[in-house]
C-alpha positions in Angstrom: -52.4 -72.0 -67.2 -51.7 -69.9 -70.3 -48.0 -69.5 -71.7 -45.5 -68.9 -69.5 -43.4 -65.9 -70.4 -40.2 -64.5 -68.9 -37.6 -62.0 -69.8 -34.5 -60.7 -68.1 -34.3 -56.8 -68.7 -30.9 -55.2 -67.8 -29.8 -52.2 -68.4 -26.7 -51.3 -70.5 -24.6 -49.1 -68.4 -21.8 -52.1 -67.8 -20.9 -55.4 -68.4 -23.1 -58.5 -67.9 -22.2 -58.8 -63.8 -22.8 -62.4 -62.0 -26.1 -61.4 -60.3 -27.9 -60.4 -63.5 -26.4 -64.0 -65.3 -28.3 -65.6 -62.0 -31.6 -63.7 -62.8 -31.0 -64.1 -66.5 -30.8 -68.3 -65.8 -33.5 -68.7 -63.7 -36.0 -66.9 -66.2 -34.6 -69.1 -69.2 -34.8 -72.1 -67.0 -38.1 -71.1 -65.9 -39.6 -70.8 -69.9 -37.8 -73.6 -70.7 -39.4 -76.0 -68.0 -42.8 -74.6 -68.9 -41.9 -74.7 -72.8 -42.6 -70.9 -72.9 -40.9 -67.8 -74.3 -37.6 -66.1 -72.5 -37.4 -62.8 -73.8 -35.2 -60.0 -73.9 -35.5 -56.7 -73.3 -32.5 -53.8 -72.9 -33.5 -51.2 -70.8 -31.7 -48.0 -72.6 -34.1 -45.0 -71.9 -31.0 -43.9 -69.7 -29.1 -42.4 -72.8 -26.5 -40.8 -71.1 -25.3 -43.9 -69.1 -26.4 -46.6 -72.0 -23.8 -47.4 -74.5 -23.2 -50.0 -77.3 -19.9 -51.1 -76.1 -22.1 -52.2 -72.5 -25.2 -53.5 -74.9 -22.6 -55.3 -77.1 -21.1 -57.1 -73.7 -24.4 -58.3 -72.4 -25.3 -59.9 -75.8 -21.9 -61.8 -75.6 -22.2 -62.9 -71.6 -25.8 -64.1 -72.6 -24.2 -66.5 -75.8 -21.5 -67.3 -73.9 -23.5 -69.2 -70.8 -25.9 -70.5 -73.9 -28.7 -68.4 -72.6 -30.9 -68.3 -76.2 -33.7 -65.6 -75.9 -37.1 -66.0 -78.3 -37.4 -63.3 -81.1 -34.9 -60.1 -81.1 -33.8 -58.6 -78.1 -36.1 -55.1 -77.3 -34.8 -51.6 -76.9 -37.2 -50.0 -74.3 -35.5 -46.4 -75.5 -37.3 -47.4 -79.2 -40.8 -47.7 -77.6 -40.4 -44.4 -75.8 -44.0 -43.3 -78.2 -45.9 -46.5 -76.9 -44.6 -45.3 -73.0 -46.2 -41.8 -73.2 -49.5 -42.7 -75.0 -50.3 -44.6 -71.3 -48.9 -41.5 -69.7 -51.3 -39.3 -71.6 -54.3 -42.0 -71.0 -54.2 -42.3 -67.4 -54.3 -38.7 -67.3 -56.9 -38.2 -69.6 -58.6 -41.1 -67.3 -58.1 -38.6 -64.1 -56.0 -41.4 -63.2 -53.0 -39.1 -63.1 -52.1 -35.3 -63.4 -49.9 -32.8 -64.2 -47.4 -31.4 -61.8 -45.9 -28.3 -62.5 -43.4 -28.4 -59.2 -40.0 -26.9 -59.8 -37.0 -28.6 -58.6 -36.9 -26.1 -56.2 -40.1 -26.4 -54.4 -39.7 -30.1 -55.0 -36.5 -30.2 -52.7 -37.8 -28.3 -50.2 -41.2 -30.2 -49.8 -38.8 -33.2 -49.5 -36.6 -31.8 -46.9 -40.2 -30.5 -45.0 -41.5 -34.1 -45.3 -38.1 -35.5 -43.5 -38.2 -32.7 -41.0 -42.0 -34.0 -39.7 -40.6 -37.4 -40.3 -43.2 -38.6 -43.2 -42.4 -39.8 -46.6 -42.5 -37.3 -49.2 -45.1 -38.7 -51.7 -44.7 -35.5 -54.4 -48.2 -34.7 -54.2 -48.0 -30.8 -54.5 -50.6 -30.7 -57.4 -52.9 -33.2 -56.6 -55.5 -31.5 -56.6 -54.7 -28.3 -57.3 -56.3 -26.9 -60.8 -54.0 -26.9 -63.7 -55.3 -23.6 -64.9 -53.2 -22.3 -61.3 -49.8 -22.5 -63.3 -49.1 -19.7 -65.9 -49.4 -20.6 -69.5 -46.4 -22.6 -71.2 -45.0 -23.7 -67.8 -43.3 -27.1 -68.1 -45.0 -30.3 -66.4 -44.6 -33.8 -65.5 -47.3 -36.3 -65.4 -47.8 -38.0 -62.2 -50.1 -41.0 -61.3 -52.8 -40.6 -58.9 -51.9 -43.2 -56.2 -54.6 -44.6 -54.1 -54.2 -43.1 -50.4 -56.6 -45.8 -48.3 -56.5 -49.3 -47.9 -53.0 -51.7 -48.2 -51.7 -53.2 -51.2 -50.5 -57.3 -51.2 -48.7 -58.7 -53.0 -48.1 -62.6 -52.7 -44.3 -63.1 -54.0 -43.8 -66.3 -54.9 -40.4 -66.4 -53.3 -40.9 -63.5 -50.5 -44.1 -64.7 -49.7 -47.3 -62.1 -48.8 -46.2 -58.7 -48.7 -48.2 -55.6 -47.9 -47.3 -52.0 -47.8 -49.8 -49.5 -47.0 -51.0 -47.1 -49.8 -50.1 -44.2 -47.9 -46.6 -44.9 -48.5 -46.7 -44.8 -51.8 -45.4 -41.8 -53.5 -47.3 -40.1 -56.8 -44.5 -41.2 -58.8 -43.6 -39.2 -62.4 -44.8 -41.3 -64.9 -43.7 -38.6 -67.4 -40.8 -36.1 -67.1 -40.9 -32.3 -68.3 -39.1 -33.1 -71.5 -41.8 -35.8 -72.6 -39.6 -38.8 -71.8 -41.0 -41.4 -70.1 -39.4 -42.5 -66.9 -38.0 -46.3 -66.0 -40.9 -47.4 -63.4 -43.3 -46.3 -66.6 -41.6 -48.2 -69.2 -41.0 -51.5 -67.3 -44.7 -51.8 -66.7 -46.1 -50.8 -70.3 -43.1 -53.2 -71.8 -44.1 -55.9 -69.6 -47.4 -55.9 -70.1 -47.2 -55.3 -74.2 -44.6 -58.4 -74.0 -47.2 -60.3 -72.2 -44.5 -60.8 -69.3 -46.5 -63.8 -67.3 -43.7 -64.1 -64.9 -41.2 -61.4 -63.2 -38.5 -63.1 -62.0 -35.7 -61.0 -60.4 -33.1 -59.5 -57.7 -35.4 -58.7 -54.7 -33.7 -55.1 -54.3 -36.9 -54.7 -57.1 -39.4 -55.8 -54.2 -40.2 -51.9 -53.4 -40.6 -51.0 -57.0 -43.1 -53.8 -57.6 -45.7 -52.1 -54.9 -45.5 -48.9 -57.3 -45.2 -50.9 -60.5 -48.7 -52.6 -59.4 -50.7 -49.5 -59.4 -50.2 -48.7 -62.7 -51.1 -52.1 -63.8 -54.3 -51.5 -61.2 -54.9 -48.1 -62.9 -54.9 -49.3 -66.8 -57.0 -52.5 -66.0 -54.2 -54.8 -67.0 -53.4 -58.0 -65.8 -50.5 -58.4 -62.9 -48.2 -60.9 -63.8 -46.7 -63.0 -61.0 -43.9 -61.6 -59.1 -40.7 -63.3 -57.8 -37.8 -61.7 -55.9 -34.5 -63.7 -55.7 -32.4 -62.6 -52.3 -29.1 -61.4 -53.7 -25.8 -62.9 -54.2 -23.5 -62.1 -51.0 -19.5 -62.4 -50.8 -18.0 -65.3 -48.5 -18.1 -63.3 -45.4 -22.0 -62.3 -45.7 -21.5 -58.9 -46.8 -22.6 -57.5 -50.0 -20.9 -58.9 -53.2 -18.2 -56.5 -54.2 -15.6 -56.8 -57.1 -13.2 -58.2 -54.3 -15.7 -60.9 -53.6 -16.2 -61.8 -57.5 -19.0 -59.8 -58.7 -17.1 -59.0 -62.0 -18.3 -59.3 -65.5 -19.6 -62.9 -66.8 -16.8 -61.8 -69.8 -14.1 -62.4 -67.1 -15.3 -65.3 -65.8 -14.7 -66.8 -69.1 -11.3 -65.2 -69.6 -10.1 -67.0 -66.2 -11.4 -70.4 -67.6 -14.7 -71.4 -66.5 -16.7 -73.5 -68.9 -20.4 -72.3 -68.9 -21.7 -75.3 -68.3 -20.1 -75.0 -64.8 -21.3 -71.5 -64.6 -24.7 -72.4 -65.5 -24.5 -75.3 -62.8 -22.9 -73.2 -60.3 -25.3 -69.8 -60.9 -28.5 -72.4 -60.4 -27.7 -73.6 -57.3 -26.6 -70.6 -56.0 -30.1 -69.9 -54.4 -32.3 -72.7 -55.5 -31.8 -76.5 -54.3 -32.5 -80.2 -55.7 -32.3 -82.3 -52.8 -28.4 -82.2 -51.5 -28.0 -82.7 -55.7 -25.0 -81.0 -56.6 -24.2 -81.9 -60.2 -26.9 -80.8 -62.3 -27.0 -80.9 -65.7 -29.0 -78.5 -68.3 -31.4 -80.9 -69.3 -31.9 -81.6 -65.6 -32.4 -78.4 -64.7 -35.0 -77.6 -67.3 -37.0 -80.5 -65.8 -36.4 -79.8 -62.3 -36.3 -75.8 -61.9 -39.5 -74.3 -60.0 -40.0 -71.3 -57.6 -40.6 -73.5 -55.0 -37.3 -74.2 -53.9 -35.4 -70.7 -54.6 -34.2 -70.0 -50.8 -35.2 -66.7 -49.1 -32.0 -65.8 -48.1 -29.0 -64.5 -49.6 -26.8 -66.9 -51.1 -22.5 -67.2 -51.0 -20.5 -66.4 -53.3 -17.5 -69.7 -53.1 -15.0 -69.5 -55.9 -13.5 -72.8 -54.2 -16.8 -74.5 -55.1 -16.9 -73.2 -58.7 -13.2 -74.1 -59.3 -14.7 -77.5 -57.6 -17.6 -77.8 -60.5 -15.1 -76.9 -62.8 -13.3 -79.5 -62.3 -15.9 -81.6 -62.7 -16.8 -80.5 -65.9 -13.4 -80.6 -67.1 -13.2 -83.7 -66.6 -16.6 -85.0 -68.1 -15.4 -83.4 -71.4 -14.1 -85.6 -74.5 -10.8 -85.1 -75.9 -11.8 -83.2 -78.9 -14.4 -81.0 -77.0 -11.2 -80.1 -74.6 -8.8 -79.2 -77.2 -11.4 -77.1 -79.1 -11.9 -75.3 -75.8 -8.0 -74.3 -75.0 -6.6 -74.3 -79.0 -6.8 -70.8 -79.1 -5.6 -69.9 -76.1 -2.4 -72.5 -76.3 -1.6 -71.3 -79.9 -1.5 -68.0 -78.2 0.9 -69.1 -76.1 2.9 -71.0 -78.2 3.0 -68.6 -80.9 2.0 -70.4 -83.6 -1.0 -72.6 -85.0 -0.6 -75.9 -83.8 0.4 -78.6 -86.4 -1.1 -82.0 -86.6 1.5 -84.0 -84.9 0.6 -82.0 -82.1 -2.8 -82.3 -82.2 -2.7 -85.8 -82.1 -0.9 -86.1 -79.2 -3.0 -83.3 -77.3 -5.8 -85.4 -78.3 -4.0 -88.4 -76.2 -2.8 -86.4 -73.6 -6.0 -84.0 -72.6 -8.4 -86.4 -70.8 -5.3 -87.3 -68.4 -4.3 -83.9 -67.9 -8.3 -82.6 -67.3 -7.9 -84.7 -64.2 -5.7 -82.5 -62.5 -6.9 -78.8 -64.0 -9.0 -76.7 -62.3 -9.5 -73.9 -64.7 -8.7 -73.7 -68.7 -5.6 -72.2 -68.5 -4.4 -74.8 -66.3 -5.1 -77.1 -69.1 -3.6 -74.6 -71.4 -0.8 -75.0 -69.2 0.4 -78.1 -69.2 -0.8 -78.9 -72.5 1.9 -76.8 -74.2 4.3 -79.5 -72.9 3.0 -81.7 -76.1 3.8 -79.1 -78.3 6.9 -78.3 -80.0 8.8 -75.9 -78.2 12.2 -76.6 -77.9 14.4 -75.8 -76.0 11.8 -76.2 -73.2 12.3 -73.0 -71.0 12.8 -74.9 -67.1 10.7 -73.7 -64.0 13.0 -73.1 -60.8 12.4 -76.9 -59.6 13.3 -78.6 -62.7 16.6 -76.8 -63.4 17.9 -78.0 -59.9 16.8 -81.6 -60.7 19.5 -81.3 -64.0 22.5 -80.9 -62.4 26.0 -81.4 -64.2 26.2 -84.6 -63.0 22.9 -86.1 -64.1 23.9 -85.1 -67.7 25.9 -88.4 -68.2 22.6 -90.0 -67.4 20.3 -88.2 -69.7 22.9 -88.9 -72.6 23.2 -92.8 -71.9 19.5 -93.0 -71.2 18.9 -91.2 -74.7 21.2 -94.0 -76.4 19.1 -96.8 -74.4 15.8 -95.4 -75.6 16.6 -94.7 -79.3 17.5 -98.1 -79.7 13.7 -99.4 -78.5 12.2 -100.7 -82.0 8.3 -100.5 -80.6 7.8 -97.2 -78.3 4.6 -98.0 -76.2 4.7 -97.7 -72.7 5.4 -101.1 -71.1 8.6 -101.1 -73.6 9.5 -97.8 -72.6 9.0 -98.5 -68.7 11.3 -101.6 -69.5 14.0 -100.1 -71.1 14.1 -97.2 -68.4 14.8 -99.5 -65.9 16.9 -101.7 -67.3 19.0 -99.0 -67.8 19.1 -97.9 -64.3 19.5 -101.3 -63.1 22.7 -101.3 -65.2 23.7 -98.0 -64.3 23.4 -99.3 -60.7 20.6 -96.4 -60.2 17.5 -96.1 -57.8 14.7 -95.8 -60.5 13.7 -92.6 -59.0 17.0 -90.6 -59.7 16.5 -91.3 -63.1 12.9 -91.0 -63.8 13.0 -87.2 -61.7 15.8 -85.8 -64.2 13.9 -87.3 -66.8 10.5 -85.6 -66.3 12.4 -82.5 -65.6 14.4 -82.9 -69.1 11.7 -83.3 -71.0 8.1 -81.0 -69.1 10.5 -78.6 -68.3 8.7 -78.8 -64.8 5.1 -78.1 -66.6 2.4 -80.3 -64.4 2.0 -84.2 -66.4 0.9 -87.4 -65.0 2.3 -90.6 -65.6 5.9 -90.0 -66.9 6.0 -92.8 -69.2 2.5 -92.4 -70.5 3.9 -88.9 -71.9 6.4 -90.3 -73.0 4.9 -92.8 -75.3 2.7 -89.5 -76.4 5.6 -87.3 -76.8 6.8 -89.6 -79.2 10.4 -91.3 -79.8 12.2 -88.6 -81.5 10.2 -85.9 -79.6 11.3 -87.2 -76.5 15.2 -88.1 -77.2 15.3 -84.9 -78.6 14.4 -83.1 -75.4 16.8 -85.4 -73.3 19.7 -84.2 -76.1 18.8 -80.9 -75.6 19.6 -80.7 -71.8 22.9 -82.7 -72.9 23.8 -80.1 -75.1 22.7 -77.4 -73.0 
């Protein structure tokens, strides 16, 4: 088998969107498992839709999910020379000709073709002479199609698939102002790339049948084609902005790591058993054709919060502040100082057990820093009533005076003062977590307390006393 060879070629009229990251994966996963190339190639020759900003975007969503491409990413607008010299070959070849149709007779042949109810194949010079149109008039370049026979081709997702040839349209190869056209390019750049494998959205599957003639008609090799059913919404329906089909840049901004992207993209269309949790290094070794699906897959953002999670929680503490310290210094205002740090560093594995998404993390995170007063949700401010403030002022005497603040000594002195105080534990551990979260999501009360600190946390009580 010679090297495997991929690429993922999108076009730079928007942002990165979910179903091109899916295509984009399963061709690096592809090269990876066969320890060949992934490529990249930007498909600009659409100059008035193609901008930097969109070209800028895709290079970030591809970094971000880790996606590393071989050699520099290709400008298909920059080989636009290489594009017409097989233009002018097949034609030279007899292979294709020159059409000098106006848009004008062009539409109405169309609308003549849909009136007998045939496909319009664009075949008004054929085989007429070129020496019929009057000197200096403007041209495309067409290719020659074949019109017997059926063309096959065995998908290694879609399975066989034949058309007939006399459905195939001449297509322009080249337009009137010399530029090449998209179904041109694609071939010529695959083929100088030495594309082995084209993997992508099977929306492409009619494009491949034209695609193929040109390889046919220049003697080139056909690399192997695979078309990946599309990504549908929840309901079935095509994925829509509603549904989630939104940049891979927001993804990120609402908190998703992309190793839980990367997980949650692969097995949207391609199964390991009933194995759910699939690492990188996993699916290098495991990722084949084979076992993409044929249908369209869901898009679940329950079971990508659900991976998420996962992930989240499979992170260490240092990996887990690096991910949100940007983001929580945002919030806070301020670069975090190295008290704080050490207690995030403490407190982050806990609270990754109960966060979905990053800024859940972010979230209740900020509860370490220091931010007082601590602003009070709804919730906590009716757990601090007047008369609890005698409470929070005793218990912040009874806790000052504990000489070694871990948390069996803190638990201890907690409920030794209720137990004085002739208190139910509960109505003073409630007012206590309110007093000092503010009403922020934590887990064990006394384990953040023993992270919070001594003075940290009899401040916060004396604040609500003072309040």
């Amino acid at each position: 088998m010679p090297k495997v060879v991929t690429r993922f070629a999108p076009s730079p009229t928007g942002f990165l969107h979910i179903g091109g990251a899916r295509t984009a994966l399963y061709n690096w996963l592809f090269a990876r498992h066969h320890g060949g190339d992934f490529l990249l190639r930007i498909e600009d020759t659409d100059r008035k839709r193609s901008t930097e900003p969109a070209i800028t975007a895709i290079l970030k969503g591809m970094k971000w999910l880790e996606l590393d491409w071989d050699g520099d990413a290709i400008s298909q607008f920059e080989r636009a020379g290489r594009h017409k010299e097989v233009a002018e070959e097949l034609l030279a070849e007899g292979k294709a000709y020159r059409c000098f149709a106006t848009p004008e007779e062009l539409t109405a042949a169309r609308e003549a073709a849909r009136e007998r109810g045939e496909n319009f194949r664009g075949d008004l010079w054929r085989d007429r002479d070129p020496k019929e149109a009057p000197e200096g008039t403007p041209y495309s370049i067409r290719i020659r199609m074949p019109r017997q026979g059926e063309t096959t081709i065995t998908d290694e997702v879609q399975g066989a698939v034949t058309v007939q040839n006399s459905e195939l349209d001449d297509m322009i190869l080249l337009r009137s102002d010399g530029t090449p056209t998209y179904m041109l390019a694609v071939v010529v750049d695959d083929h100088d790339m030495g594309i082995t494998h084209i993997i992508r959205g099977d929306d492409h599957l009619n494009n491949a049948f034209r695609q193929y003639q040109v390889y046919a008609a220049m003697g080139w090799h056909i690399p192997t084609f695979a078309h990946i059913p599309l990504i549908h919404g929840p309901d079935g329906k095509k994925l829509s902005k509603r549904h989630g089909a939104l940049g891979v840049d927001a993804y990120e901004e609402m908190g998703f790591l992309p190793e839980a992207m990367r997980n949650y993209l692969l097995r949207l269309g391609w199964s390991h058993g009933d194995d759910e949790i699939i690492s990188t290094d996993e699916a290098i070794t495991w990722f084949d054709l084979e076992h993409v699906g044929r249908s369209p897959a869901r898009f679940d953002f329950d079971k990508l919060d659900s991976l998420n999670a996962h992930y989240l929680r499979t992170m260490d503490a240092k990996s887990l502040l690096s991910s949100i310290k940007f983001a929580l210094e945002d919030h806070i205002g301020r670069a975090l100082d190295s008290v704080e740090e050490a207690r995030l560093l403490k407190a982050l594995p806990s609270l990754a057990e109960r966060a979905k998404r990053l800024p859940d993390l972010t979230e209740s995170a900020s509860l370490f820093c220091n931010t007082r007063p601590l602003s009070l949700t709804d919730n906590a401010a009716k757990q601090l009533t007047e008369d609890i403030i005698p409470t929070l002022a005793g218990l912040a005497d009874e806790l000052e005076a504990v000489t070694d603040w871990e948390p069996t000594v803190i638990k201890a002195a907690i409920m030794s003062f209720a137990e004085a105080k002739d208190l139910k534990l509960g109505k003073v551990m409630q007012p206590v977590r309110a007093a000092v979260t503010g009403g922020k999501p934590s887990g064990d009360l006394v384990e953040t307390l023993a992270i919070l600190g001594q003075a940290e946390t009899i401040g916060r009580l004396r604040d609500r006393v003072a309040a």
